[in-house]
C-alpha positions as CSV (number, residue, x, y, z in Angstrom):
1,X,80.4,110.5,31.8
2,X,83.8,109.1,33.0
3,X,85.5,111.3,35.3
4,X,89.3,111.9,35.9
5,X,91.7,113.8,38.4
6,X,93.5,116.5,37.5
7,X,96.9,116.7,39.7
8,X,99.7,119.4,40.0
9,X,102.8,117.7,41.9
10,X,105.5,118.6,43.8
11,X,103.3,120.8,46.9
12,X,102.9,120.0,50.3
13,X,100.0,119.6,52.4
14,X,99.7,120.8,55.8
15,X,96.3,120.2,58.4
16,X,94.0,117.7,60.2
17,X,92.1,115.3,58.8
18,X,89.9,112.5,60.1
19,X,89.6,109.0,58.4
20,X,86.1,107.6,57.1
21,X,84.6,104.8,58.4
22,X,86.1,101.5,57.6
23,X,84.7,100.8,54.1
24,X,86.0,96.8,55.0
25,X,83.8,97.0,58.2
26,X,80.2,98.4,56.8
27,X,80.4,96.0,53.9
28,X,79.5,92.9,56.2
29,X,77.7,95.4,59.0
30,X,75.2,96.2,56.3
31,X,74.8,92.2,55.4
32,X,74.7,91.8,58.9
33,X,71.2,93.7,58.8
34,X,69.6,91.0,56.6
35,X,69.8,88.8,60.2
36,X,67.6,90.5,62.0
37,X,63.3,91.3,61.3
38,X,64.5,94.8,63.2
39,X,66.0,98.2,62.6
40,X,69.6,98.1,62.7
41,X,71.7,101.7,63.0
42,X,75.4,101.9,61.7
43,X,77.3,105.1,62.1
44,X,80.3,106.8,60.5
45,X,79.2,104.3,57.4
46,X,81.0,106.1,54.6
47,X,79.5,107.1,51.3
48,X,81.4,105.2,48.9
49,X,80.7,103.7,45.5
50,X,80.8,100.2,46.8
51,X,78.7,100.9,50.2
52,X,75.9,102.5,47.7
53,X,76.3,99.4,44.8
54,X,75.7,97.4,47.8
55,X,72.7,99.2,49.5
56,X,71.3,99.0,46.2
57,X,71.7,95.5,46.3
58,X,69.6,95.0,49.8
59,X,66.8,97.2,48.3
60,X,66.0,94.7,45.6
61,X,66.2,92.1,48.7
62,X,63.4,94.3,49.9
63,X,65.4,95.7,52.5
64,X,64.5,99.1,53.5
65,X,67.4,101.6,53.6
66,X,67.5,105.8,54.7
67,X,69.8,108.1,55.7
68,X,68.8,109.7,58.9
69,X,71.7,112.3,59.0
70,X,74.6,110.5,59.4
71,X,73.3,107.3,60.3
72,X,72.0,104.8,57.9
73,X,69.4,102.4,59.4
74,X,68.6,99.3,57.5
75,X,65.5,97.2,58.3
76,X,65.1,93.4,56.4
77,X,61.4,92.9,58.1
78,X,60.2,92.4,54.6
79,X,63.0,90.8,52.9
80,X,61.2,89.1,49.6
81,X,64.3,87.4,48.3
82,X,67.0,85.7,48.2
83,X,68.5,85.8,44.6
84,X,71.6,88.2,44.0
85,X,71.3,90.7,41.1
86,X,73.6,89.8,38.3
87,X,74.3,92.7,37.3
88,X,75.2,94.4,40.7
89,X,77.0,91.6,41.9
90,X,79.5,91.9,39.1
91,X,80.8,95.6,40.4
92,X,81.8,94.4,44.0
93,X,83.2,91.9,46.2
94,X,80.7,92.3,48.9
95,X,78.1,90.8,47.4
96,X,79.3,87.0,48.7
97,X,79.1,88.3,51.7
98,X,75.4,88.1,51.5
99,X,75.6,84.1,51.3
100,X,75.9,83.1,54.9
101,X,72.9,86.0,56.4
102,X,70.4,84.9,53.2
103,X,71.3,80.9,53.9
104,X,70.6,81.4,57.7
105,X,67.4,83.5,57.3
106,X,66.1,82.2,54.5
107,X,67.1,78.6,54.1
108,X,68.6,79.6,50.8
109,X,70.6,81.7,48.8
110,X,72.2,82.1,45.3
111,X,74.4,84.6,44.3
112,X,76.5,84.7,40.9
113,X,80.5,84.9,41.2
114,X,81.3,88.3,42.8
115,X,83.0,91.3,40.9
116,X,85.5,93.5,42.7
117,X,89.7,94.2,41.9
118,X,91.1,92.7,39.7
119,X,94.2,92.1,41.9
120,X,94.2,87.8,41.1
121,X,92.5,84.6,42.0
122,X,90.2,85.2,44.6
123,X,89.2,81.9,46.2
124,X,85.8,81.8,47.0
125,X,86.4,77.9,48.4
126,X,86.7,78.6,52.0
127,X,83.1,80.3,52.1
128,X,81.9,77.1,50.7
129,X,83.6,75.0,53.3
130,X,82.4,76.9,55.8
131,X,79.4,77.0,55.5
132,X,79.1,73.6,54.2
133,X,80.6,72.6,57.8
134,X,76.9,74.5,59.2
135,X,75.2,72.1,57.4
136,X,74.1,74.0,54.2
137,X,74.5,72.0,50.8
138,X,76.2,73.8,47.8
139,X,75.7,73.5,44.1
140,X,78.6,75.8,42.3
141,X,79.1,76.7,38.5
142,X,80.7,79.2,36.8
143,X,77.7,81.2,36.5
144,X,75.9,80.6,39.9
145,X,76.3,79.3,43.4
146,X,73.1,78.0,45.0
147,X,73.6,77.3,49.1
148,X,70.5,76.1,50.8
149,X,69.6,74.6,53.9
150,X,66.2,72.5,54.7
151,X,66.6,72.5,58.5
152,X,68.2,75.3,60.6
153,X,72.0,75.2,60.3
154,X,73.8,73.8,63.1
155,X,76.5,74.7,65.3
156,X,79.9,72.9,64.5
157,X,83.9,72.9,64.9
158,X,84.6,75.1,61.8
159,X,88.6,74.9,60.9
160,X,88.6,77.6,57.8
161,X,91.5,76.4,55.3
162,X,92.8,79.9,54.8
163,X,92.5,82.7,57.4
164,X,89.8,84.5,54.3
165,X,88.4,87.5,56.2
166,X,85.8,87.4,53.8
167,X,84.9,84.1,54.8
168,X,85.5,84.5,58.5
169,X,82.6,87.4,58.4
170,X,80.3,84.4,56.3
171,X,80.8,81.9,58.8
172,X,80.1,84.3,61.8
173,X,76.5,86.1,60.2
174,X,75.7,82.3,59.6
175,X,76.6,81.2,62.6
176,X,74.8,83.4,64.3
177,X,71.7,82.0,63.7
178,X,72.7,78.4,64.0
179,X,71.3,75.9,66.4
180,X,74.3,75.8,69.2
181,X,77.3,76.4,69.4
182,X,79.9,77.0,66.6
183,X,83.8,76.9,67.0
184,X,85.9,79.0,64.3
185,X,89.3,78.5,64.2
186,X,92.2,80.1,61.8
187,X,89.5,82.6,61.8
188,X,90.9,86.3,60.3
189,X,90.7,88.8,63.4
190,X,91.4,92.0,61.3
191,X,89.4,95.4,62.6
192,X,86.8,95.0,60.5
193,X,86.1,91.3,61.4
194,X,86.1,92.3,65.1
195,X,83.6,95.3,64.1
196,X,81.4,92.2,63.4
197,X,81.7,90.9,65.7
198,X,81.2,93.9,68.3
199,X,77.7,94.3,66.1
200,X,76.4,91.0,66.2
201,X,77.0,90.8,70.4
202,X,74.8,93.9,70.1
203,X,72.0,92.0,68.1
204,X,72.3,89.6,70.8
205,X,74.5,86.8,69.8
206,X,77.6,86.1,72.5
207,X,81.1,85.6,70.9
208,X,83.9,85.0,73.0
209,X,87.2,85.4,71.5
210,X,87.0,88.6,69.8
211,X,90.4,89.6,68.1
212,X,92.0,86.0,68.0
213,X,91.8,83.2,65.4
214,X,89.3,81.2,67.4
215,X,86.2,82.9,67.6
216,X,83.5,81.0,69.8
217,X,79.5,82.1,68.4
218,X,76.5,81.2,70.7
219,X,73.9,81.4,67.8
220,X,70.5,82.2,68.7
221,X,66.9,81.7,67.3
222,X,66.8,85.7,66.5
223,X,68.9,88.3,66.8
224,X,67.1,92.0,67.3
225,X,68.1,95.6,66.5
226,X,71.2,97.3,67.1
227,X,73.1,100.8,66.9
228,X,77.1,100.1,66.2
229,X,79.6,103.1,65.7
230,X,82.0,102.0,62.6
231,X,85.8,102.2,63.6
232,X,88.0,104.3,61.3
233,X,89.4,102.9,57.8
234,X,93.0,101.9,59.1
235,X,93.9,101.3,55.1
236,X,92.8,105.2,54.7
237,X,95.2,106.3,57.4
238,X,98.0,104.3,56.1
239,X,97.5,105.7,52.9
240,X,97.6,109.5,54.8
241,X,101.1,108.6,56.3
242,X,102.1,107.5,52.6
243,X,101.1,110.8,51.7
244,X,102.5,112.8,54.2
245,X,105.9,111.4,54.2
246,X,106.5,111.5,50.2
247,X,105.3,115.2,49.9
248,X,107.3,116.4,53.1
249,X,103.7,117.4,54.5
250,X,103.0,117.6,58.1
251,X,99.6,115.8,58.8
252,X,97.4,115.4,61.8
253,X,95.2,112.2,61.5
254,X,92.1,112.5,63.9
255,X,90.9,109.6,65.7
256,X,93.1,107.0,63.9
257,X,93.2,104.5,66.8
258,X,97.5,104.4,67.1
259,X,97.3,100.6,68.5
260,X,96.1,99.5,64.3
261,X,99.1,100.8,63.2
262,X,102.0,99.0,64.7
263,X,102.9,96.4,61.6
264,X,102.7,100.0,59.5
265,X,105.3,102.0,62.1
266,X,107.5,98.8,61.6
267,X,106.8,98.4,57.8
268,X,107.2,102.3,56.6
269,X,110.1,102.6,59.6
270,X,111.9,100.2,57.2
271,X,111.6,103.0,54.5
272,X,112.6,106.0,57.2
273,X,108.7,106.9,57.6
274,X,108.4,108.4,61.0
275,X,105.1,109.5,62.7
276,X,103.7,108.9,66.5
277,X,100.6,108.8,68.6
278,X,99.1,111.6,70.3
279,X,96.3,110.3,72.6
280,X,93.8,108.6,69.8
281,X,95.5,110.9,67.0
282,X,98.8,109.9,64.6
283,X,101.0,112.9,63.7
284,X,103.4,112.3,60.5
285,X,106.3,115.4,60.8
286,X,106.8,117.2,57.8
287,X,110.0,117.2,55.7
288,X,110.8,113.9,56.3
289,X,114.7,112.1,54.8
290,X,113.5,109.0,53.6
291,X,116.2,106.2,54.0
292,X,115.8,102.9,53.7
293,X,117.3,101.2,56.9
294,X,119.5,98.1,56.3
295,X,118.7,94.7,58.1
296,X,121.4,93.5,60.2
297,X,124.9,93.2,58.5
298,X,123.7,96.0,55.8
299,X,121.5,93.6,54.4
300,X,118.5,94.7,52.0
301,X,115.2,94.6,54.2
302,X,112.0,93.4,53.1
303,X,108.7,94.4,53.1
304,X,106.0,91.8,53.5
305,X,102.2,91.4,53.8
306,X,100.8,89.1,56.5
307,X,97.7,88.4,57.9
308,X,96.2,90.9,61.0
309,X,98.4,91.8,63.3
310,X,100.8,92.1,60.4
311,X,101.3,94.4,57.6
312,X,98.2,94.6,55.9
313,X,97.8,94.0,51.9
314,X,95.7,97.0,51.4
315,X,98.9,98.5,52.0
316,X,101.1,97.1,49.9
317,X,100.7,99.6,47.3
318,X,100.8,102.6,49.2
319,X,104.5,101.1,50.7
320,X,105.5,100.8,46.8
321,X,105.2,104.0,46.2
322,X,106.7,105.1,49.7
323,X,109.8,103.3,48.8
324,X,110.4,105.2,45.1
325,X,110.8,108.7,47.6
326,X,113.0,106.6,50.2
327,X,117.3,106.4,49.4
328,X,118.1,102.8,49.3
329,X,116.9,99.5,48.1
330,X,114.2,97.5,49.4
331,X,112.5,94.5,48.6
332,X,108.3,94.3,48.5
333,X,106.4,91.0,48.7
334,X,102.7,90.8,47.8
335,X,101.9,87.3,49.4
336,X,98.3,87.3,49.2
337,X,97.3,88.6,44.8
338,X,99.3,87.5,41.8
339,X,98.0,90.7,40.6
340,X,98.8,93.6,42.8
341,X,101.8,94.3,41.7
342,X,101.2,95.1,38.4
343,X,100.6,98.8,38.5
344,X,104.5,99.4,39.0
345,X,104.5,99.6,35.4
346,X,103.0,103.1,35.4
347,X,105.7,103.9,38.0
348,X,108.2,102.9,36.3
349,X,106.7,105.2,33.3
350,X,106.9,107.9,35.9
351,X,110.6,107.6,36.9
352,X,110.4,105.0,39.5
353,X,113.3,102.7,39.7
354,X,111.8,99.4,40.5
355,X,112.5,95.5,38.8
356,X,109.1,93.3,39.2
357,X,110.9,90.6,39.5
358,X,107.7,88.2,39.4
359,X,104.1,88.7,40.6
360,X,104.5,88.6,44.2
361,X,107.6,90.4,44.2
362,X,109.6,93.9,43.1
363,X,112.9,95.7,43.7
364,X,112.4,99.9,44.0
365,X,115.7,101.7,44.6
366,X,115.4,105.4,45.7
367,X,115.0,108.3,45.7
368,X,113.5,108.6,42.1
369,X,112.4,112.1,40.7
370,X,108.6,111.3,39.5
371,X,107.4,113.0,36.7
372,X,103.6,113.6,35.7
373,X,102.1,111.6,33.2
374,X,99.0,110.4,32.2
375,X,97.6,107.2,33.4
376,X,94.7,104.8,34.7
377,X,93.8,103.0,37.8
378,X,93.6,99.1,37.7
379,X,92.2,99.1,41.5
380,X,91.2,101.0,44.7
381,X,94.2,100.8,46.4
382,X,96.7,100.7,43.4
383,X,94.5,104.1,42.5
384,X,95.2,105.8,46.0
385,X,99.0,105.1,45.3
386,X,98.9,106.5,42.1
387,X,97.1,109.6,43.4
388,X,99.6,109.6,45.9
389,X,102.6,109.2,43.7
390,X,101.4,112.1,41.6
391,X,101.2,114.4,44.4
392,X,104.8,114.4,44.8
393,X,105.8,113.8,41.2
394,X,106.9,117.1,39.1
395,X,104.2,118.5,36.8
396,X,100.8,117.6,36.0
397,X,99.6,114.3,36.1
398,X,96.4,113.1,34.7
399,X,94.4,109.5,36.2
400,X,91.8,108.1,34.7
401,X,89.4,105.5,36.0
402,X,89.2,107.2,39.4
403,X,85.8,105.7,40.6
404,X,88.4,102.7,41.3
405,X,89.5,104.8,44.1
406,X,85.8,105.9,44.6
407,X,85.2,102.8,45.6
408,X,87.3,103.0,49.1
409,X,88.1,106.4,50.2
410,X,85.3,109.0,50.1
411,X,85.4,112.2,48.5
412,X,89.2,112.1,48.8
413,X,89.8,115.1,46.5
414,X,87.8,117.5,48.3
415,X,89.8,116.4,51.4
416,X,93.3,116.2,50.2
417,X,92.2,120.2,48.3
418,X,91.9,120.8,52.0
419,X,95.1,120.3,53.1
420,X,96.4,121.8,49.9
421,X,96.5,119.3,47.4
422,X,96.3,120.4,43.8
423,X,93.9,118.2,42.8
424,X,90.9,118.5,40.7
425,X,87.8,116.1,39.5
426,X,87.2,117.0,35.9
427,X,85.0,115.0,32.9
428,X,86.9,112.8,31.4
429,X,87.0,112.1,27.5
């Protein structure tokens, strides 16, 4: 049965809270498993829809997956295949990722076109490239990609055409396993990609380069066992300062690694967001003003999405709905999805004051008194934002089609009813 939340606006929250592990970081770890004959252990891996859809997956691989306590350990010894499941592959976006570690292992992979957000084109052209550049040859159709490889993929100069972190953590599981050497460049360096990284130099592949756009992979003949610690979900924490500052709550964010969030201080500072490090912790003050703050000469500022270290799409949502609580008028630009944007329209059906002027781009003018209403969510992060802007809306609010937001932040109503949230997980009609 179809679940929904049930949320009571207008209270604020007050406590600690620590992030989950980076859902965007133990999607590829987990591929990254398929690599190796030996156990691989990945920690703080959180226990999400699409982290289970995609265990799932590796089991019909023949991978073997358990929980021992908190750590899941993976173990491809006996991987028996290398076809991708239709059906599974259809409810995320991961499963491309398991293109480059099947195609290196195995010589061969095919996969049908992945499922996931339905937040625009999602080009799938620079995997292709990539790993045609290793050597691999690619038959593609709207039903079915096929990648194979007779001999062992070879190192090469790899210059992605779009800096696709999706196809920056392809190129690196395939190179990993490459003959040589392999040069990356316009590589994405986002957390996640460097978690990759950090795992596969633990499996024994050297990459120099870590955290730039040119990543250097020494592959190797095999790679062995590993145990990695997963970084914290930097998206999750932005969406907790979103929170925080539009339901005047005072939030403690546990182990959020400050240094992530420098585009968010500037991007949210825009919008009169305050919050500050304390050692490895982010504290957001309660009762926040939210003003927007003019560019030079009283000019309207923008907000705008950009590749690592800038403000990151994931939060592009979250700063929409920021903006609706914030005095002023600012202007939000989605550069990455044609399709992002869309969700404003149940904002607007909430009280929002906000023009989408196209599909990259919308006007919100402050502050706006939100009021509860009853509504669905398109995506995980346009979900979160919804969540969010019912939290601070007035009266009940109901959302529907919340395993969206299952999909990338765990359990989050039992840990916003922890701070005080009125919010409830009921069966839905």
């Amino acid at each position: 049965m179809s679940e929904v939340f049930r949320i009571e606006g207008g209270h604020r929250l007050d406590g600690r809270i620590r992030p989950s592990g980076n859902k965007n970081a133990a999607l590829p770890l987990i591929c990254a498993s398929v690599l190796s004959t030996e156990t691989v252990q990945l920690e703080n891996v959180p226990r999400i829809r699409d982290v289970i859809v995609l265990l799932e997956l590796l089991e019909e691989l023949g991978v073997r997956v358990s929980w021992e306590g908190e750590v899941l350990e993976l173990n491809a010894r006996d991987l028996k295949a290398d076809v991708i499941s239709a059906a599974r592959a259809k409810k995320i976006r991961a499963s491309i990722l398991l293109a480059g570690p099947l195609l290196a292992r195995r010589g061969r992979a095919e996969l049908p076109p992945p499922g996931g957000d339905a937040i625009g084109r999602r080009r799938l052209d620079t995997h292709v490239l990539a790993l045609e550049g290793l050597g691999a040859e690619v038959e593609s159709s709207p039903e079915r990609f096929v990648f194979r490889s007779e001999e062992r993929l070879q190192g090469a100069d790899v210059f992605l055409d779009e800096a696709s972190v999706t196809a920056t953590e392809n190129a690196l599981m395939a190179a990993s396993l490459a003959e040589g050497t392999t040069v990356l460049s316009n590589a994405a360096s986002e957390p996640h990609v460097q978690d990759l990284c950090f795992l596969l130099q633990a499996m024994g592949c050297p990459i120099e380069g870590v955290g730039t756009n040119r990543l250097v992979i020494h592959g190797q003949s095999s790679l062995h066992g590993a145990l990695h610690r997963l970084g914290p979900d930097y998206i999750e924490v932005g969406s907790l300062i979103s929170l925080a500052a539009v339901t005047g709550s005072e939030l403690w964010i546990e182990g959020a690694r400050p240094e992530e969030h420098r585009a968010t201080q500037i991007a949210f500072g825009r919008l009169g967001v305050e919050f500050r490090a304390e050692g490895e912790d982010l504290f957001v003050p309660g009762g926040q003003h939210l003003k927007v703050q003019p560019d030079l000469g009283g000019a309207i500022p923008k907000i705008e999405d950009a590749p690592w270290p800038g403000f990151p799409a994931d939060l592009t949502s979250l700063a929409v709905v920021t903006a609706t609580q914030a005095e002023g008028t600012v202007l939000i630009f989605e550069k990455l999805f044609e399709s992002r944007l869309f969700f404003t329209d149940r904002l607007a059906l909430m009280g929002a004051r906000l023009i989408l002027c196209d599909p990259h781009r919308v006007v919100v003018t402050g502050k706006a008194r939100l009021f509860g209403s009853k509504m669905s969510s398109p995506d995980i992060r346009a979900g979160m934002a919804l969540v969010i802007a019912a939290l601070c809306a007035e009266g009940q609010s109901t959302i529907q089609n919340i395993q969206q937001v299952d999909r990338g932040y765990a359990r989050i109503d039992e840990r916003l009813a922890a701070l005080g949230a009125r919010i409830e997980r009921r069966p839905g009609d």
